[in-house]
Structure formats: C-alpha cells, structure tokens
Z-matrix of the N, CA and C atoms (Angstrom, degrees):
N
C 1 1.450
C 2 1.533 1 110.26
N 3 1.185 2 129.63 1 -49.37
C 4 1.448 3 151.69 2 177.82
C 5 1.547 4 82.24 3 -47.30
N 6 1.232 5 140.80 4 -79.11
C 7 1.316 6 144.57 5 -114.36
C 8 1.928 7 86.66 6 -100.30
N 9 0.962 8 99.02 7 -55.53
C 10 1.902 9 93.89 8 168.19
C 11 1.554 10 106.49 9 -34.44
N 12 1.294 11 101.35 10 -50.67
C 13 1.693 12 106.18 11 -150.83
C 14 1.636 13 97.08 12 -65.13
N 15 1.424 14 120.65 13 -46.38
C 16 1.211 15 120.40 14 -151.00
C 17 1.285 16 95.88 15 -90.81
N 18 1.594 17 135.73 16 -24.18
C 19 1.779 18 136.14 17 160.08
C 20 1.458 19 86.70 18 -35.19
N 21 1.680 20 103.96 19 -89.45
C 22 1.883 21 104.61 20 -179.23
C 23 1.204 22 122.66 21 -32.80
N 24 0.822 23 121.59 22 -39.06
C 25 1.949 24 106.55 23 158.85
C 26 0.816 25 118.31 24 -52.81
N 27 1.748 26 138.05 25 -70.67
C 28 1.094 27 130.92 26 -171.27
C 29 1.563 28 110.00 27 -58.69
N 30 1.240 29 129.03 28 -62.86
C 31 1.406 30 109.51 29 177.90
C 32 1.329 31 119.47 30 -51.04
N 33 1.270 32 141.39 31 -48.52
C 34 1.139 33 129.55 32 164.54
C 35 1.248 34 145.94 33 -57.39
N 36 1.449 35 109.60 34 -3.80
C 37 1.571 36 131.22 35 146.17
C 38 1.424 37 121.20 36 -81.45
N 39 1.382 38 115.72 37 -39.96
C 40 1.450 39 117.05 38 155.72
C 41 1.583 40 119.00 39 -55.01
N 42 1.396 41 122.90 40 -44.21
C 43 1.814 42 123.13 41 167.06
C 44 1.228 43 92.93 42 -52.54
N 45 1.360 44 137.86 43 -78.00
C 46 1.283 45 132.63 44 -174.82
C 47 1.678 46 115.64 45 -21.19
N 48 0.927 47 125.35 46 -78.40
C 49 1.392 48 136.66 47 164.80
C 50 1.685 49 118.10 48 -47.71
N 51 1.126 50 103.53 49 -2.35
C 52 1.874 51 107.11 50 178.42
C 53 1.579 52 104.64 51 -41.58
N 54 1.336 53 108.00 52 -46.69
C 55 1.550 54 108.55 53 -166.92
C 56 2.023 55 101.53 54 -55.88
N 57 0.902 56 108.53 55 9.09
C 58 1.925 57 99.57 56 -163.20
C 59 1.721 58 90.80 57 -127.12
N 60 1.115 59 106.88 58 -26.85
C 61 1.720 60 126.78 59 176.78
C 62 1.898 61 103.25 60 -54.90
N 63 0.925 62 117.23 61 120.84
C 64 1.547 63 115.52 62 -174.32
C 65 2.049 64 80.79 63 -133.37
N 66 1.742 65 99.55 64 171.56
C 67 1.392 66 118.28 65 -169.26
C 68 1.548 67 103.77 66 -163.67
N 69 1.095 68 115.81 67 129.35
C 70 1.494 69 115.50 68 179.12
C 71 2.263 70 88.32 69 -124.03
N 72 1.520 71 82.08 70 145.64
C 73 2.036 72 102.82 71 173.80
C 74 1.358 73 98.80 72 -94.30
N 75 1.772 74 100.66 73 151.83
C 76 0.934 75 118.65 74 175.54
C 77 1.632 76 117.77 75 -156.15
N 78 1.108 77 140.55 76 157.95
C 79 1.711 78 122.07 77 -154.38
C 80 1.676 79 104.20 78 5.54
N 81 1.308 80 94.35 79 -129.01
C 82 1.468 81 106.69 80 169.51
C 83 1.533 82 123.90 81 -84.47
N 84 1.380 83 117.36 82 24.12
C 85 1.611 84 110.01 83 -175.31
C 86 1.379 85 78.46 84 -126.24
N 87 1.887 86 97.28 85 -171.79
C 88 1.732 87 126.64 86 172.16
C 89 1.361 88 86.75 87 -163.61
N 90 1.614 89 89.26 88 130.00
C 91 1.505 90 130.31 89 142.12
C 92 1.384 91 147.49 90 -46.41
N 93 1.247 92 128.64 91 45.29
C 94 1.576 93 140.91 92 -146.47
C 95 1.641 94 86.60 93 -84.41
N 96 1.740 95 95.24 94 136.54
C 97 1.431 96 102.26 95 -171.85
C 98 2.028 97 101.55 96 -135.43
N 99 1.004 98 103.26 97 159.74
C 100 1.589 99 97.57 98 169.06
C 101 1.558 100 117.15 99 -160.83
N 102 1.294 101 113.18 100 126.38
C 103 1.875 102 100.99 101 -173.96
C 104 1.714 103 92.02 102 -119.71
N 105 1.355 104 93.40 103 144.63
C 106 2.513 105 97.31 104 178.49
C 107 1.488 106 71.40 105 -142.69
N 108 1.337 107 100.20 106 160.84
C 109 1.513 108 126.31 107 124.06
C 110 1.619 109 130.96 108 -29.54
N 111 1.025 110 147.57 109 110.48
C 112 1.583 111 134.28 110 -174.28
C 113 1.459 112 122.87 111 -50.85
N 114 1.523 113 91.87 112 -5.51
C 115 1.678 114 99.78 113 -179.02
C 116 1.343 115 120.25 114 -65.05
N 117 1.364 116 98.84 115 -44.29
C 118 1.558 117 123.26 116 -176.17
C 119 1.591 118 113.75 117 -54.36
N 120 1.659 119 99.25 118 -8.75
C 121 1.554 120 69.31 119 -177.77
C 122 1.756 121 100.37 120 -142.99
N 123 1.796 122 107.26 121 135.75
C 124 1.129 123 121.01 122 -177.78
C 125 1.361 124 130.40 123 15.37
N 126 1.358 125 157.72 124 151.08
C 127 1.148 126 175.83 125 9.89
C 128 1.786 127 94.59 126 101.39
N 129 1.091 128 93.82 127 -84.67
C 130 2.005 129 123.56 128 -168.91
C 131 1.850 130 92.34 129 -63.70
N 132 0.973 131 122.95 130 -60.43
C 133 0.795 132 106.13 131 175.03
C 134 1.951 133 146.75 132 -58.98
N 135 1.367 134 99.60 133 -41.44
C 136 1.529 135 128.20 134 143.69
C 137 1.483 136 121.62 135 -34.45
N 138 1.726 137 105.44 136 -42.41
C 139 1.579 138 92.42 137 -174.54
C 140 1.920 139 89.29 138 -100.74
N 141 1.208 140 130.41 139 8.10
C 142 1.309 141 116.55 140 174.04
C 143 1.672 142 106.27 141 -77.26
N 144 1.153 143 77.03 142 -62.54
C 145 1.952 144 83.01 143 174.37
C 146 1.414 145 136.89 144 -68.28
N 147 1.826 146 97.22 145 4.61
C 148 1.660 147 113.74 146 -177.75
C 149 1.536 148 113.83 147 53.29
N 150 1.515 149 119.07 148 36.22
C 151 1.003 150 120.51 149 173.28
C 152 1.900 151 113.93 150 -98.47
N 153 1.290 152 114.85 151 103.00
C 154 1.237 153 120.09 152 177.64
C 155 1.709 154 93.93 153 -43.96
N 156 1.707 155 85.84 154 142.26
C 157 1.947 156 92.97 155 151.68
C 158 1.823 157 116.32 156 -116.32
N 159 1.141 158 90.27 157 156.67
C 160 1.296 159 94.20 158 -156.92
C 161 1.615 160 111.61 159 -154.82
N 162 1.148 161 143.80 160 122.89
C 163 1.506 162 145.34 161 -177.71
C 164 1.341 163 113.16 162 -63.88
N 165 1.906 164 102.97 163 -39.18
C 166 1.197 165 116.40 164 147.39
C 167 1.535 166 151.74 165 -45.35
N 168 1.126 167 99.57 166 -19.33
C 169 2.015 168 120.72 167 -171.55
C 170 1.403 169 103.00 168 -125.66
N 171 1.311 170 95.30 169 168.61
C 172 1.493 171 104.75 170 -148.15
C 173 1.708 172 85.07 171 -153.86
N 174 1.359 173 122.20 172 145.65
C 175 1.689 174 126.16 173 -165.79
C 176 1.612 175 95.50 174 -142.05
N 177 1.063 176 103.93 175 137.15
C 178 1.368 177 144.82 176 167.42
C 179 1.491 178 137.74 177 -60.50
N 180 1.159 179 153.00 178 40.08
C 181 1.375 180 129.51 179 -164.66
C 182 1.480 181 120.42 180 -105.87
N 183 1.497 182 118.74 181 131.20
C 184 1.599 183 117.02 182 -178.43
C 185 1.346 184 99.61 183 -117.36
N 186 1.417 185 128.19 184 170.72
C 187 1.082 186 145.49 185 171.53
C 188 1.484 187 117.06 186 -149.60
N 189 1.425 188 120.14 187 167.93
C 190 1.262 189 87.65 188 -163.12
C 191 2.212 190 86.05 189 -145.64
N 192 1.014 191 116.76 190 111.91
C 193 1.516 192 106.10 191 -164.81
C 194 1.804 193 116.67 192 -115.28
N 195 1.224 194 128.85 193 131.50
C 196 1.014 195 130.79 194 -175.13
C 197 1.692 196 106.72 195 -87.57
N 198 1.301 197 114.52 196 121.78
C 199 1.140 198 122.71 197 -152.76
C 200 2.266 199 114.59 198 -79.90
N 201 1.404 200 99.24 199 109.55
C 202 1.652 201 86.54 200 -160.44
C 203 1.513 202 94.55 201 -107.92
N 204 1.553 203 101.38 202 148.99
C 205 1.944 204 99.28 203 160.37
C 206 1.297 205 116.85 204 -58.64
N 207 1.492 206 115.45 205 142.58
C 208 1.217 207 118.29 206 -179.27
C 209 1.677 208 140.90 207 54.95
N 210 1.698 209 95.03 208 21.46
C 211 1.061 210 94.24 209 -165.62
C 212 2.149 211 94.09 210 -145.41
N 213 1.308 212 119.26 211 174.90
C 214 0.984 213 114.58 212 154.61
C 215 1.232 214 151.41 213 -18.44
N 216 1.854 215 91.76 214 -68.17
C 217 1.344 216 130.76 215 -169.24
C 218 1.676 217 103.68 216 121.30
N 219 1.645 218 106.37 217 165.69
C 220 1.464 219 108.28 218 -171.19
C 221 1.995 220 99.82 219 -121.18
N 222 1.656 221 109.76 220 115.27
C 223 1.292 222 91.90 221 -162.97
C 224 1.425 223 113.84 222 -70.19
N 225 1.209 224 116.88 223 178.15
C 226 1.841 225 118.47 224 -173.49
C 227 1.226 226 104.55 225 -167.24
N 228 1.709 227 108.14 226 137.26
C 229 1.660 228 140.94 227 -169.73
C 230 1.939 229 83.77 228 -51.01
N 231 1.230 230 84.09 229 147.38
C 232 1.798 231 105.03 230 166.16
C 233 1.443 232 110.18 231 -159.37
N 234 1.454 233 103.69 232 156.38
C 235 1.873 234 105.74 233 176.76
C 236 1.548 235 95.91 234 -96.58
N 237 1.194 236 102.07 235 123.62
C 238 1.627 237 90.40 236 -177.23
C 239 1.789 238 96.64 237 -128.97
N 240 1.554 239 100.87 238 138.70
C 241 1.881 240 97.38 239 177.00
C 242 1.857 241 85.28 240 -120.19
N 243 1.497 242 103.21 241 136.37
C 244 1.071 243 115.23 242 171.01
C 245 1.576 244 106.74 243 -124.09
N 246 2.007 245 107.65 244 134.34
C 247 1.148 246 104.92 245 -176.71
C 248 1.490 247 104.10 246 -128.56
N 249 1.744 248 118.98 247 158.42
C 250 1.486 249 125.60 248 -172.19
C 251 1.398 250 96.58 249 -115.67
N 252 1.803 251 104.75 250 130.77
C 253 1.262 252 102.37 251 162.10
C 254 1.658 253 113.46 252 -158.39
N 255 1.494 254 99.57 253 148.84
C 256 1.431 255 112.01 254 -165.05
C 257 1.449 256 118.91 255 -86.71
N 258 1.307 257 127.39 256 140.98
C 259 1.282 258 138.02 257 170.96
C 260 1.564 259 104.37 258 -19.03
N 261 1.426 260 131.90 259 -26.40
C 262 1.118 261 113.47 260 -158.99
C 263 1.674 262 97.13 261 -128.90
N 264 1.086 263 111.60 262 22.86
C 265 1.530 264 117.29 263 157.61
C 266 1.393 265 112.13 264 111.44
N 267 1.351 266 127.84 265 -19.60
C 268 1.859 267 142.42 266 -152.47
C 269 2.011 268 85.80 267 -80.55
N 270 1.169 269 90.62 268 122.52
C 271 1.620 270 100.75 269 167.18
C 272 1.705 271 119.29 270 -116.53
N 273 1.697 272 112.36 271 153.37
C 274 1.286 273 93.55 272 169.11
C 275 1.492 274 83.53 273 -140.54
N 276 1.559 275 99.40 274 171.63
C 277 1.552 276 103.11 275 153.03
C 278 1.430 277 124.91 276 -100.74
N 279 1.396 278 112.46 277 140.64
C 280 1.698 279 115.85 278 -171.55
C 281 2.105 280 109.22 279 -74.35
N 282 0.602 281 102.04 280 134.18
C 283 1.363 282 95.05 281 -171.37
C 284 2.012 283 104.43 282 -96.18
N 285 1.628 284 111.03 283 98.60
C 286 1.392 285 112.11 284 -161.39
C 287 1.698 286 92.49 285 -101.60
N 288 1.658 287 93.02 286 155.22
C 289 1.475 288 83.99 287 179.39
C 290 1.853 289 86.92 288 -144.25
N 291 1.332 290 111.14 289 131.08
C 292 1.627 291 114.44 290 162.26
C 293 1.419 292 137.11 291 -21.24
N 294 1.353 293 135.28 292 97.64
C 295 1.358 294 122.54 293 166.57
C 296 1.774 295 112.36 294 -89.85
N 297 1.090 296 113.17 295 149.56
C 298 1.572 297 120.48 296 156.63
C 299 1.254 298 125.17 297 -154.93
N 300 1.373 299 105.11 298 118.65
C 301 1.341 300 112.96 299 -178.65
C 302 1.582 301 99.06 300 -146.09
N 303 1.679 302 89.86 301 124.64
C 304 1.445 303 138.09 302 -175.81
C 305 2.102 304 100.97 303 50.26
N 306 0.880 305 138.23 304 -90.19
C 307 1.711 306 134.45 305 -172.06
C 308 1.547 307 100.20 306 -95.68
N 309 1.680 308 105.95 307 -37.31
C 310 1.161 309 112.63 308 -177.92
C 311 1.576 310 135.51 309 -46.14
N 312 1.801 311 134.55 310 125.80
C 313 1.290 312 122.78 311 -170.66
C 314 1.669 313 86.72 312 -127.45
N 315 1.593 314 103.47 313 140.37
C 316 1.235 315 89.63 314 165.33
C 317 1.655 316 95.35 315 -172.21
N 318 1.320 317 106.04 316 148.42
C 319 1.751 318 115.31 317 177.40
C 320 1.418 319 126.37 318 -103.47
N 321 1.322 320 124.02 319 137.05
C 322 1.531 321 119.28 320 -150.46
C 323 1.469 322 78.37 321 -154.75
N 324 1.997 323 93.91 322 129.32
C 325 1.476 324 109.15 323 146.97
C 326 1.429 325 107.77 324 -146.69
N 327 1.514 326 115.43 325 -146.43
C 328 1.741 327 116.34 326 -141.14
C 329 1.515 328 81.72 327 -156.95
N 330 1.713 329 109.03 328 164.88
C 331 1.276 330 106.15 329 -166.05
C 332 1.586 331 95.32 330 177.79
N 333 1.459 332 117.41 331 138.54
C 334 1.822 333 115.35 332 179.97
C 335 1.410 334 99.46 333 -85.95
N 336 1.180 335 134.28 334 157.96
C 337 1.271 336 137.70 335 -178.69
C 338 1.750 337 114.55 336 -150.49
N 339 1.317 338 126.79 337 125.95
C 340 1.504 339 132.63 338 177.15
C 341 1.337 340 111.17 339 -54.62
N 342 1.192 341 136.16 340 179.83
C 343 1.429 342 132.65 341 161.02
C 344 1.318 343 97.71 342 -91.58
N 345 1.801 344 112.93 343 164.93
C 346 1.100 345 130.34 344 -159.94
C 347 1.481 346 134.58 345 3.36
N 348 1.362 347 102.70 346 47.33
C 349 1.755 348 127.82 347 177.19
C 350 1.311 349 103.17 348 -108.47
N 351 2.168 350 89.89 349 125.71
C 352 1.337 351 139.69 350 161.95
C 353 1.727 352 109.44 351 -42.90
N 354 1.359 353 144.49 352 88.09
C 355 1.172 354 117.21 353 -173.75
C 356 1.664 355 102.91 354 -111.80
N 357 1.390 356 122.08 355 151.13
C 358 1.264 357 125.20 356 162.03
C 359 1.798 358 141.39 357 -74.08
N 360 1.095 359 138.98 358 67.82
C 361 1.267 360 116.60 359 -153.09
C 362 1.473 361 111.77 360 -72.06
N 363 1.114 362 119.56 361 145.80
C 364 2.002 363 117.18 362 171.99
C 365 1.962 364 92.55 363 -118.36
N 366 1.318 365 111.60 364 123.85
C 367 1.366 366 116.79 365 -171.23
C 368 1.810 367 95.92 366 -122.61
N 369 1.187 368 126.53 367 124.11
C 370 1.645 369 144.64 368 -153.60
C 371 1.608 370 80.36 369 -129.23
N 372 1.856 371 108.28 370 123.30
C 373 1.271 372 88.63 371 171.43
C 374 1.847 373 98.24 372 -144.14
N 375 1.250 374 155.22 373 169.29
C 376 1.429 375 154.38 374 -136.27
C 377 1.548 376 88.99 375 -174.62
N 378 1.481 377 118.40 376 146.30
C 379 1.114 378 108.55 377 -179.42
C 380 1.660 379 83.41 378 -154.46
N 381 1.266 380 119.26 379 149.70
C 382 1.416 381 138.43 380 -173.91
C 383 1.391 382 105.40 381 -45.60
N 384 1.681 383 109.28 382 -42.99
C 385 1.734 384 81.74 383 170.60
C 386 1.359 385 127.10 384 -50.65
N 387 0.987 386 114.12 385 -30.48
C 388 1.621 387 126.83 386 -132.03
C 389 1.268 388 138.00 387 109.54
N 390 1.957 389 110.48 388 -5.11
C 391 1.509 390 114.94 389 -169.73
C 392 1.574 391 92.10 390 -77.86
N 393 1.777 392 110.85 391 138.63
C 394 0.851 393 105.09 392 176.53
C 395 2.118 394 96.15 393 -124.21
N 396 1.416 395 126.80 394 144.19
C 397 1.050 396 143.22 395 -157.31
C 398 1.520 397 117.88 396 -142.60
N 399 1.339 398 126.81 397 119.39
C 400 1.895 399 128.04 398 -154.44
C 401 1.634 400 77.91 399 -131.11
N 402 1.368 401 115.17 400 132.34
C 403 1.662 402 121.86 401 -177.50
C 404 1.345 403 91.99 402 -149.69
N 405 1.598 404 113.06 403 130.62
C 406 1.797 405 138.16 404 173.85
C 407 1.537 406 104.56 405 -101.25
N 408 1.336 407 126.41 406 126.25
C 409 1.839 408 123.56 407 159.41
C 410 1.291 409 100.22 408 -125.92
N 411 1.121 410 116.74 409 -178.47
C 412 1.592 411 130.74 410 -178.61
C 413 1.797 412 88.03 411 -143.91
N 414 1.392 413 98.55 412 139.15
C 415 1.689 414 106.97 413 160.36
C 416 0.863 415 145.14 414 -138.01
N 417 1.503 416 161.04 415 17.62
C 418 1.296 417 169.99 416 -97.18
C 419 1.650 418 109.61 417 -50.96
N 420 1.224 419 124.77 418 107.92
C 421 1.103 420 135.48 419 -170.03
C 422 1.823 421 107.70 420 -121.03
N 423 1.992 422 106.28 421 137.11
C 424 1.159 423 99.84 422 -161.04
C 425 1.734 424 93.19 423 -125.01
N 426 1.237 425 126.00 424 151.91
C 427 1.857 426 130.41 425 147.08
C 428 1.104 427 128.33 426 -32.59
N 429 1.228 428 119.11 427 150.18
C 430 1.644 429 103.12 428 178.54
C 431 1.116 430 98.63 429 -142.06
C-alpha cells in the first residue's frame, strides 16, 4: 500500500510539473523528458526512490512512449544513456536507473548542478525493436 501511494506521488508530482515536461516524436514513439531541481519533489517520495534533495541537484526523468490512436501511448523498456554538459565543454554521464510501477516505464537519475547554469543534455536511446534515436536539449537550471 505504502509503495502504491508513494508511485502516486511521484507521478502525480510529475503531472503537476507537466507544464516543464516537454516531448519530442520519433518513428512511432515520443520521448517525454523532464529536468527540476530535487527540491521540487516530495519528502516521502524522495526517500522512496532514494533520491537525495538537494538545492544543489538537479533530477532527471525520461520516458519513452509508443505512439497509439486515441490513446496516450503504451510505455516501453529502452536503453537510454543520458549525458550533462556545460556551455563550456565539461561532460558527465547521468547515471539512470529504471522505474516501473504498474504499465508505467520510466528512467530517473540525479546530478550536481551550479546556479543559473545553461546545461546541455545528449539523450542516446535503443529500443527493442531496434529503433535507435540521438536527442540534444538545453535547460537552464537554478539552486535552491
């Protein structure tokens, strides 16, 4: 019950935040991406997912959706490497690790971040067919 509740948190703090939630198409899937501060999100939820909060850190979430009529979309496993990099060239890799709860697929990691730094993401993603998909964003990320 606990573990339902706190899935529903996190997604429902993520709906909350939809407006910051961007998605780029690709064959027949989309790429739903989202970067906050770790602040932004719940207490209870944070320690479910062992995600430190931090003013300092900055969190991650991708998803990866096969695109249906009339419907959402149906989510689906992907290898995804996500990398951070700064206006001035310094790269890291994000270290993502799988969530699933109940239909839901989705990848979440953690990351230190400067105040008011420009960062680049490069997102590498493989999908069981074989679709393979390379996606660039830029985001402005702040301290808290």
């Amino acid at each position: 019950m606990l573990k339902r509740l706190a899935a529903g948190a996190l997604l429902f703090t993520l709906s909350l935040l939809a407006w910051a939630e961007q998605k780029v198409e690709f064959s027949h899937y989309e790429l739903h991406y989202i970067v906050l501060n770790t602040t932004e999100i719940p207490p209870q939820v944070a320690e479910r997912y062992n995600i430190t909060r931090s003013g300092k850190q900055a969190f991650i979430n991708l998803s990866v959706l096969q695109k249906t009529i009339g419907d959402y979309g149906t989510p689906v496993a992907a290898t995804i490497t996500a990398r951070q990099r700064s206006l001035v060239g310094q790269t890291s890799l994000i270290s993502l690790r799988e969530v699933r709860e109940g239909d839901a697929i989705y990848y979440i990691g953690t990351f230190r971040i400067f105040d008011q730094e420009t960062l680049w993401f490069d997102i590498e993603l493989e999908l069981n067919d074989g679709t393979t998909f390379d996606y660039s964003f830029a985001q402005k990320v702040w301290q808290e």
